[in-house]
KEKE-3310 file (N, C-alpha, C; in steps of 0.2 Angstrom, whole numbers, plus 5000, padded with zeros to 4 digits):
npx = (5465:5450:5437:5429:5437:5446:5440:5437:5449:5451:5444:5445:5458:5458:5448:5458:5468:5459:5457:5470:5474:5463:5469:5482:5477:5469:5476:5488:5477:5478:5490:5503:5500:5497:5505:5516:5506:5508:5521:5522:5514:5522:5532:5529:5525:5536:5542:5533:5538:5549:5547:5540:5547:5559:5551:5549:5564:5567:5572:5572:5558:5552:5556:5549:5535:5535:5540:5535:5524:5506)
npy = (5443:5449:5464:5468:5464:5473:5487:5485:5484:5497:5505:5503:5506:5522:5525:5523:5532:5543:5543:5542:5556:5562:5559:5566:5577:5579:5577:5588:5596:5598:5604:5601:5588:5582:5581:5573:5559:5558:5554:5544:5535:5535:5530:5515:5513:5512:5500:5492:5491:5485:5476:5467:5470:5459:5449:5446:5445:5431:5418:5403:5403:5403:5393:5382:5384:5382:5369:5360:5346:5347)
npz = (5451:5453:5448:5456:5468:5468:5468:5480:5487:5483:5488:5506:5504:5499:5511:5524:5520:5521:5535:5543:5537:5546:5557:5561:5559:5569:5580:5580:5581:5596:5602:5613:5619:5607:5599:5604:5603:5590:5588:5596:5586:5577:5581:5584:5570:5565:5572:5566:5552:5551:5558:5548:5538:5541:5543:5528:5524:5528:5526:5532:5537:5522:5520:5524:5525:5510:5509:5518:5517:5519)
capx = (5461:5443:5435:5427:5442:5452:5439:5437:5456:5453:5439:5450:5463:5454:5447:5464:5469:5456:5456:5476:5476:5460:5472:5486:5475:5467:5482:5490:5477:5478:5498:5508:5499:5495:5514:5517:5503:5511:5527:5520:5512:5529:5537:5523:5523:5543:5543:5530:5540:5555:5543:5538:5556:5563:5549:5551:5570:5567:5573:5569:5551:5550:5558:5543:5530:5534:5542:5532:5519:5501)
capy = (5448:5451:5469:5467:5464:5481:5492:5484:5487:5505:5509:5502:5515:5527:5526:5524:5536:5550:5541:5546:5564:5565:5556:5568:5585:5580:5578:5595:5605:5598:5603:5598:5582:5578:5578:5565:5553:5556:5551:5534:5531:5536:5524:5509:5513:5508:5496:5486:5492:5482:5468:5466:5468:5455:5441:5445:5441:5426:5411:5398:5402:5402:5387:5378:5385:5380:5361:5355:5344:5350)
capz = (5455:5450:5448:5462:5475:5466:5470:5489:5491:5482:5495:5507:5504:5502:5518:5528:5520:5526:5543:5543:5537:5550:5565:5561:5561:5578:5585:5579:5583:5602:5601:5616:5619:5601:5596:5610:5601:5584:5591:5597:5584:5572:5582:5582:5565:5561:5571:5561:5544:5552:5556:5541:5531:5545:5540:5522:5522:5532:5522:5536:5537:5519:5516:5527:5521:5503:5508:5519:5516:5522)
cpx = (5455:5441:5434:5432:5446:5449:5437:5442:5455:5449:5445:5454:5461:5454:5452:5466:5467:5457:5463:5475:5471:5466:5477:5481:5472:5474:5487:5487:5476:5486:5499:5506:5501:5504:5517:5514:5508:5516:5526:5519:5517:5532:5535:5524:5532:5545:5537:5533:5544:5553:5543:5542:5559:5559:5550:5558:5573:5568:5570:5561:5547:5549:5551:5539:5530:5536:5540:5525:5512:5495)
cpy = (5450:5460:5472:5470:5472:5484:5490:5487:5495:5509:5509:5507:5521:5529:5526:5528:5543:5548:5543:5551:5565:5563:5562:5576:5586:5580:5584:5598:5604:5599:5598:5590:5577:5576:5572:5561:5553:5553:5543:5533:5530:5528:5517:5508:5509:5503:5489:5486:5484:5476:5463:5462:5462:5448:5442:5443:5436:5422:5404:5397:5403:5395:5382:5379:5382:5372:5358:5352:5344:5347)
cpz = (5451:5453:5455:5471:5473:5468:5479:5492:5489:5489:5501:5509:5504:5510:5524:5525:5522:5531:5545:5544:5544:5559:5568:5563:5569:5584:5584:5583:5592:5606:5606:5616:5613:5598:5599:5606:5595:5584:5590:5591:5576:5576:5582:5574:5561:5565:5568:5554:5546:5555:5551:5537:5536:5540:5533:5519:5526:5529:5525:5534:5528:5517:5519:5524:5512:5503:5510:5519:5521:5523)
residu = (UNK:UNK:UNK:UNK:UNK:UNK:UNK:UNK:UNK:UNK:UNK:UNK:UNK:UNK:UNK:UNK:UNK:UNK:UNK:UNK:UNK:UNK:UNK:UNK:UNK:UNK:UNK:UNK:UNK:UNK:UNK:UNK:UNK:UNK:UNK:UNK:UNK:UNK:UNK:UNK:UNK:UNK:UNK:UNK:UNK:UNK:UNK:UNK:UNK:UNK:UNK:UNK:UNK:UNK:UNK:UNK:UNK:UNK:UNK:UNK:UNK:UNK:UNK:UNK:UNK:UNK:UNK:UNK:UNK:UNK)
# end
């Protein structure tokens, strides 16, 4: 990983992360509603964790990926 790519992914982060804290304050300060979106977006948000962890302890689709010929 070159210089270059580490401070893209640093920007990157950064940048989602103000774009978070800003997601979470606008939705506080509009209460009743805004606790609804966080909601969604709590539960949007676990199930892509549980995405994730699924293809990661996928054995099948690794074994593809690494055996067959391309």
């Amino acid at each position: 990983m070159t210089a270059l790519e580490i401070i893209g992914y640093l920007l990157l982060g950064i940048v989602f992360c103000v774009y978070a804290v800003a997601v979470v304050v606008g939705m506080v300060a509009v209460f009743p509603w805004g606790i609804l979106g966080l909601l969604a977006i709590a539960g949007i948000g676990a199930l892509l964790i549980k995405v994730v962890g699924e293809r990661l302890r996928n054995t099948e689709d690794n074994y593809y990926s690494k055996n067959v010929d391309k």
